[in-house]
N, C-alpha and C positions, 0 to 999 in steps of 0.2 A: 380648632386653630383657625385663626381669621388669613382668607388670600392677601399674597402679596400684592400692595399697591403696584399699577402698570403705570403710572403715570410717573415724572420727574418730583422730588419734592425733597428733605430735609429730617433726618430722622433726630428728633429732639428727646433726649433721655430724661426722664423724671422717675425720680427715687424713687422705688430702689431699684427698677431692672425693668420697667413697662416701658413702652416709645407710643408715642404721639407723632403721627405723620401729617403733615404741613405742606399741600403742592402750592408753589410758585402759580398753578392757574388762578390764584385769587387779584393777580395785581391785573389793574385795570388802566385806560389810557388817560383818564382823569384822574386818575391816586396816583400814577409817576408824575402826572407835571404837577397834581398838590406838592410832592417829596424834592421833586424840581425847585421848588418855588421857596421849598423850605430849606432847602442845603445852602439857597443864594444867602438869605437871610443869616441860617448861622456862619456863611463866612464873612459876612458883614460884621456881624459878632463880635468873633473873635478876632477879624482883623480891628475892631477898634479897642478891644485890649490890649492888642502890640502895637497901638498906638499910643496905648497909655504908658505901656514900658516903656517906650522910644521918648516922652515926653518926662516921665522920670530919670531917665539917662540924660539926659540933654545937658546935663552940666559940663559934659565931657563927650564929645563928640564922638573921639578915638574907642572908647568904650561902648556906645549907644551903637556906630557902624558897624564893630565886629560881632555884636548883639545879632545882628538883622543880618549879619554877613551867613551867621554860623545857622541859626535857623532858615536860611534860604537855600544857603548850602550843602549842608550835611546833613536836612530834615528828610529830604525827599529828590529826586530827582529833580535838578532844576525845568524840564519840559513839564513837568505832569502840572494839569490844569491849577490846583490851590497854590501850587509854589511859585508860579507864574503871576497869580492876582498879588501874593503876599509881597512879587519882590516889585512891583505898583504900586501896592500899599507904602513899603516901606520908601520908597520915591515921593510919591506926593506929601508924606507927609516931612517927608525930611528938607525936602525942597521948597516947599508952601510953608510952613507951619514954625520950622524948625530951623533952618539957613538962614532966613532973614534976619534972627535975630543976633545973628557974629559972635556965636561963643566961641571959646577957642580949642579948638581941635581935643587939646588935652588938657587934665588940671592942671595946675601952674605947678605943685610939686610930683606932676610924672603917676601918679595913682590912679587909681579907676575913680568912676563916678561915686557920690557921696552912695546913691542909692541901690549900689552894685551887691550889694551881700541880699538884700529884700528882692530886687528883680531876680537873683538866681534862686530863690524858692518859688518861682513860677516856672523856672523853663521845662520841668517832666511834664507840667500840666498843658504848657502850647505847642510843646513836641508829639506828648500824645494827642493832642486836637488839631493836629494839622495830618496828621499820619490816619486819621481815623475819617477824619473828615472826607479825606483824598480816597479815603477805599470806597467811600459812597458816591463820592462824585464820578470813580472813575464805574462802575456799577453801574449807576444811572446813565453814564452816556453812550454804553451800548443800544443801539437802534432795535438788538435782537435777542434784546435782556427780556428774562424771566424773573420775577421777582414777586414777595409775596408781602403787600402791603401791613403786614401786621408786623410782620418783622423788619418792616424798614422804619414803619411810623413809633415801634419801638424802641429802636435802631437812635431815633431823632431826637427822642425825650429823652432816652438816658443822655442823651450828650449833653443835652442844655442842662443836666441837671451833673453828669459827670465834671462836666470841660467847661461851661462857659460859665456857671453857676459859680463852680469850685474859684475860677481867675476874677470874676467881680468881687466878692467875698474878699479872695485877699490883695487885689487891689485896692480895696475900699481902704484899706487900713490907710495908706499914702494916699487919700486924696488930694488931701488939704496942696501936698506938694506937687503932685499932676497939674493938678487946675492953677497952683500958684506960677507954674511954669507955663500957662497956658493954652493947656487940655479942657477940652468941654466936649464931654461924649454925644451930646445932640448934632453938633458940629460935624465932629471928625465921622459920625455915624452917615449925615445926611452930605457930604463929601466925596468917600468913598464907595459909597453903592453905589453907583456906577458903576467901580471896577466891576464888580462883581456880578454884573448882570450879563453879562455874555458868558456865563460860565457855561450854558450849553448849548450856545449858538454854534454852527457852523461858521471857518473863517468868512469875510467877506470881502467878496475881488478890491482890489486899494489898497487893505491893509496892509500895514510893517504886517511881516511872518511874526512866528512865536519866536524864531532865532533872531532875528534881526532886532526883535523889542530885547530879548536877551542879554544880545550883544551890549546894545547901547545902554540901555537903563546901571546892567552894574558898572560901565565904566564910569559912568556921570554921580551915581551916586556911592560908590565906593571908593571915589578920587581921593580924600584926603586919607585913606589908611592904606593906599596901595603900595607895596616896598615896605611896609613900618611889617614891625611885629608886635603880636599881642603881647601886653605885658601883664594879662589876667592869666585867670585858669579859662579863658571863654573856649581855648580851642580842646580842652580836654572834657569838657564838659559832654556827657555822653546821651546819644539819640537811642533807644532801646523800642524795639517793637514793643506796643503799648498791649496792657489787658484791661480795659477799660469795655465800659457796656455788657460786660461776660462773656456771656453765649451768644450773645447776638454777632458782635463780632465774628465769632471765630463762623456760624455759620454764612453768614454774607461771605466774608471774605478772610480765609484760612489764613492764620497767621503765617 
């Protein structure tokens, strides 16, 4: 019988009944900031496929905000670091991109946006990539994390291949009306990185707080549906812990 491991690590089952022990002493201080480096990037990502929804919706404002309202809101804690970039994300582009152009509020006969039945077969795919996302971000930003580079750099690929993969795919199908609404993912890509890159900085003295950008950001960009009610299904639309990536998940971070 082989001694029990003494050190911290991860017992990974493989059929039918053997374990495979995995310590966290493999992560190094240049493989977190590679994983650093690379979580900035997928939220880059996939914030610029919720810019291509938002850019699909645009025919209907009333619609496109409770879109952005409900993923910002009932995804995740409105503090936790992604929901924070997301609801920036959903500001500059609605503000920059998307206001100037004066559509109005709502379609003229009272209904959702033309492209509302197509954008709700992505919301389980950006609700699970924003939930999955946040579990690694929040991971990585312990100072006093242990972490075991194969299962994060694993961690990383299934997602591009889960989550960002899966929403380019079926975003593609509605280009032609993204970009005729004018969407250009070089653009909106090289825009909002920015946001994104202070994802694991420490605040810095000047700054608005995280409450204060809070505060302000949804009053500015939630103004024209604040008092209104939805007149979709947007607010039954269900947020469910995700099983995505498999086992890598649940061992980072237990459902």
């Amino acid at each position: 019988m082989e001694p029990k491991p003494t050190t911290y690590g991860v017992m990974r089952r493989i059929p039918p009944s053997s374990f495979t022990y995995y310590p966290y002493a493999t992560g190094t201080s240049s493989g977190k900031e590679h994983i650093r480096e690379e979580l900035v990037r997928l939220g880059v990502e996939l914030s610029v496929s919720v810019a291509e929804s938002m850019f699909l919706l645009c025919d209907d404002i009333h619609t496109m905000l409770w879109f952005c309202f409900k993923l910002w809101r009932y995804t995740l804690p409105p503090s936790d670091p992604v929901s924070e970039r997301l609801l920036r994300v959903f500001h500059y582009v609605y503000s920059k991109d998307i206001k100037p152009k004066n559509t109005p509020v709502c379609c003229p006969d009272g209904g959702n946006s033309v492209q509302w039945e197509f954008v709700k077969t992505t919301w389980k795919d950006f609700t699970d990539g924003i939930i999955v996302l946040n579990r690694l971000v929040l991971l990585l930003r312990k100072k006093d994390c242990s972490f075991d580079d194969r299962l994060l750099s694993s961690a990383v690929e299934k997602y591009k291949q889960q989550v960002l993969k899966k929403l380019e795919e079926k975003l593609a199908s509605a280009k032609d009306v993204s970009e005729l609404n004018g969407f250009a993912r070089e653009t909106v890509a090289s825009n909002i990185s920015d946001l994104w890159k202070s994802l694991f900085d420490d605040e810095e003295a000047g700054q608005s707080s995280p409450e204060v950008t809070r505060n302000r950001i949804p009053s500015d960009l939630f103004q024209p549906i604040l008092g209104d009610s939805c007149h979709c299904e947007i607010p039954t639309l269900p947020v469910t812990s995700p099983y995505i990536l498999g086992s890598v998940v649940f061992y980072l971070w237990p459902l």
